[in-house]
C-alpha positions in Angstrom: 0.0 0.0 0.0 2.1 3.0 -1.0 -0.8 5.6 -0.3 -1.0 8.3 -2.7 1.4 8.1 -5.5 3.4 9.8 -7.7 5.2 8.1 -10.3 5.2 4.7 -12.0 6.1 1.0 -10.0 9.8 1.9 -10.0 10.4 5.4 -9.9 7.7 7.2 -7.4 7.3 9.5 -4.4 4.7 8.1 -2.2 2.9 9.5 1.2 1.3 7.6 3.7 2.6 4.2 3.0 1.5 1.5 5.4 3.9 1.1 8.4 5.9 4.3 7.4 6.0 7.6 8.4 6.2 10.4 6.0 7.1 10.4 2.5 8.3 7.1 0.5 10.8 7.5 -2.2 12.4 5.1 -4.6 14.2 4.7 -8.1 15.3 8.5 -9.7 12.9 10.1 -7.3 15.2 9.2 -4.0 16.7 12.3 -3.1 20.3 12.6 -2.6 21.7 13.4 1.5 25.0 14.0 2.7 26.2 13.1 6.0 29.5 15.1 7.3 31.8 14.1 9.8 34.5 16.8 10.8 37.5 16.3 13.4 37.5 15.2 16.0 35.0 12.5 14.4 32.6 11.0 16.6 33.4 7.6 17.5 36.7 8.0 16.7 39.8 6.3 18.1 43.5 6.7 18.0 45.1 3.6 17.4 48.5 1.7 15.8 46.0 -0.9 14.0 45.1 0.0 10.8 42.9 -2.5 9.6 45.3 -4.8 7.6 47.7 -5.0 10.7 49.1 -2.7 13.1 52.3 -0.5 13.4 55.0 -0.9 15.6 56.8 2.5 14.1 54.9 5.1 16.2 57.2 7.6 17.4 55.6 11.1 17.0 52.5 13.7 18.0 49.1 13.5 16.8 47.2 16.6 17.6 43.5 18.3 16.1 43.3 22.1 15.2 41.8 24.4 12.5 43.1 25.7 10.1 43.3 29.8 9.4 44.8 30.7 6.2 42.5 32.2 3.9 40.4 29.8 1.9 40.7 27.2 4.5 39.4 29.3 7.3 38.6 27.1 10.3 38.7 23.7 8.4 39.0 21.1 11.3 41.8 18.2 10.9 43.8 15.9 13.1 48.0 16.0 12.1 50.2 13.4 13.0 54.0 14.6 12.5 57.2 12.5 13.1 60.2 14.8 13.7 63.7 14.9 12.2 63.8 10.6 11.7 64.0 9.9 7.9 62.3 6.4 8.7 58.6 7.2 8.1 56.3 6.6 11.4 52.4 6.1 11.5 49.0 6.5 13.2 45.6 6.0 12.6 42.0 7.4 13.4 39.5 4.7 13.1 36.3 6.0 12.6 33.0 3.9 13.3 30.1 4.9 11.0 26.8 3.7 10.9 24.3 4.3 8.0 20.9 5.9 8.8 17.7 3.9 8.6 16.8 6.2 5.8 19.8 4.3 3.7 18.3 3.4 0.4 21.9 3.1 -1.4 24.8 4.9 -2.6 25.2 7.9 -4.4 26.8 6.8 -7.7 29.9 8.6 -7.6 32.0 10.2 -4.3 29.4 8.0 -2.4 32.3 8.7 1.1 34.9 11.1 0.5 37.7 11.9 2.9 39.6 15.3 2.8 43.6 15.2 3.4 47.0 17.5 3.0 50.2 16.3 3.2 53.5 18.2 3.5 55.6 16.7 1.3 54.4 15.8 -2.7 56.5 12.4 -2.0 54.7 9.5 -0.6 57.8 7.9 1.3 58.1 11.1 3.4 53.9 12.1 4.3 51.4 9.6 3.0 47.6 8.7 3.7 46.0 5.5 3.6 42.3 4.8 3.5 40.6 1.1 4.4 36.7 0.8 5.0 36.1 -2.4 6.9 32.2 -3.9 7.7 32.3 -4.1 11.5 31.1 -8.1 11.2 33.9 -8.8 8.5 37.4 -7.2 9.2 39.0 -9.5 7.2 37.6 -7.8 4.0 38.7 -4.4 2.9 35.3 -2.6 1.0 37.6 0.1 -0.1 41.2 1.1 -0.1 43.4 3.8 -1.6 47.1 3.9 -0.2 50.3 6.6 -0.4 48.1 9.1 -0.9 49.7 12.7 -0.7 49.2 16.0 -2.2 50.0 19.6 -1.2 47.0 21.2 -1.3 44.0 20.2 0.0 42.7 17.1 -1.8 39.8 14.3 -1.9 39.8 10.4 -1.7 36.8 9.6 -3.4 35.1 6.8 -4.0 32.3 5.1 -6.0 28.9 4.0 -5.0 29.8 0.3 -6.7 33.0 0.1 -4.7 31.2 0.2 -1.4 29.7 -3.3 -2.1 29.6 -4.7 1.1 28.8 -1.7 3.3 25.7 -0.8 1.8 22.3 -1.3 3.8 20.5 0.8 6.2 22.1 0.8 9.9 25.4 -1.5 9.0 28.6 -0.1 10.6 31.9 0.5 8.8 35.5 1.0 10.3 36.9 4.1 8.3 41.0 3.7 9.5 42.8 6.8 7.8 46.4 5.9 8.4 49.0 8.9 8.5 52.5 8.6 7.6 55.2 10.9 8.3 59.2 11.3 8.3 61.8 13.7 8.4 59.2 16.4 10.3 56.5 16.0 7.2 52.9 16.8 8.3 49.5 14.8 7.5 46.0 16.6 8.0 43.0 14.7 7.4 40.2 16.7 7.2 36.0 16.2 6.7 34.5 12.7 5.9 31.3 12.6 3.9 28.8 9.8 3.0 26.6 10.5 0.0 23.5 8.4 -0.2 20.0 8.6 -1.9 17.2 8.1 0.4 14.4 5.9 1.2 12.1 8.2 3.3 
């Protein structure tokens, strides 16, 4: 019983459907909602596991601020640093996510994006590392991009299609964003967004 209707049997937007509250929507008529998550992320741990295995190199200082240059003004971000050593050190923020029960599926493209800067343009100095985990399977990785760096402020995006096996309404995910740093390098990570279309 979808109540009054508009639309056809696959694309519609529906009001007072049986056992739901408000308005139904599904196919092209699901609107598209974004879900922000900004330093320090709730739910968020500091830890030397990254998901694939954990670090023993962890000599340095993680610390959260804002920035306040001009076109950044007041962008949040954690920075993890490793002073004067060459040999590159690591830390990670793990970030538990749960989609809302208005999850219908991903956005096609940049369904979660994570916003980084790195110091240095060379990977073996300041790097970034992504993994999404399902909370019941951390032996899978959903979605990975690793040595990521760039100088200016950048975006690890990725696909609705790559997100294959966190993809229903309240599942949990593990984001761990692992930062690497040497010789005094610096790695900011910045806002995490989910991009979904929505059932209700």
């Amino acid at each position: 019983d979808r109540g009054l209707t508009v639309g056809d049997g696959t694309d519609y937007t529906a009001l007072g459907v049986s056992g739901t509250a408000g308005i139904v929507y599904a196919g092209t008529a699901r609107p598209t909602k974004t879900i922000t998550l900004t330093p320090e992320y709730a739910g968020a741990v500091l830890t030397a596991f990254y998901g694939a295995a954990t670090d023993t190199l962890l000599t340095g200082s993680i610390t959260s601020d804002a920035e306040t240059t001009v076109g950044n003004l007041l962008r949040t971000y954690y920075q993890w640093q490793r002073t004067t050593d060459a040999t590159q050190h690591f830390y990670t923020v793990a970030v538990r996510v749960s989609l809302p029960k208005d999850f219908s599926a991903w956005a096609t493209s940049n369904a979660l994006t994570v916003d980084y800067v790195t110091s240095s343009a060379t990977n073996t100095v300041t790097d970034l590392d992504v993994r999404v985990y399902l909370e019941t399977d951390l032996t899978t990785v959903d979605a990975s991009s690793v040595d990521q760096a760039s100088t200016t402020w950048a975006t690890i995006g990725y696909a609705g299609a790559t997100l294959d096996l966190w993809n229903a309404a309240d599942e949990t995910a593990v984001i761990y964003l692992r930062m690497g740093s040497a010789s005094s390098g610096t790695v900011r990570i910045g806002s995490i967004k989910l991009n979904y279309l929505a059932a209700f």
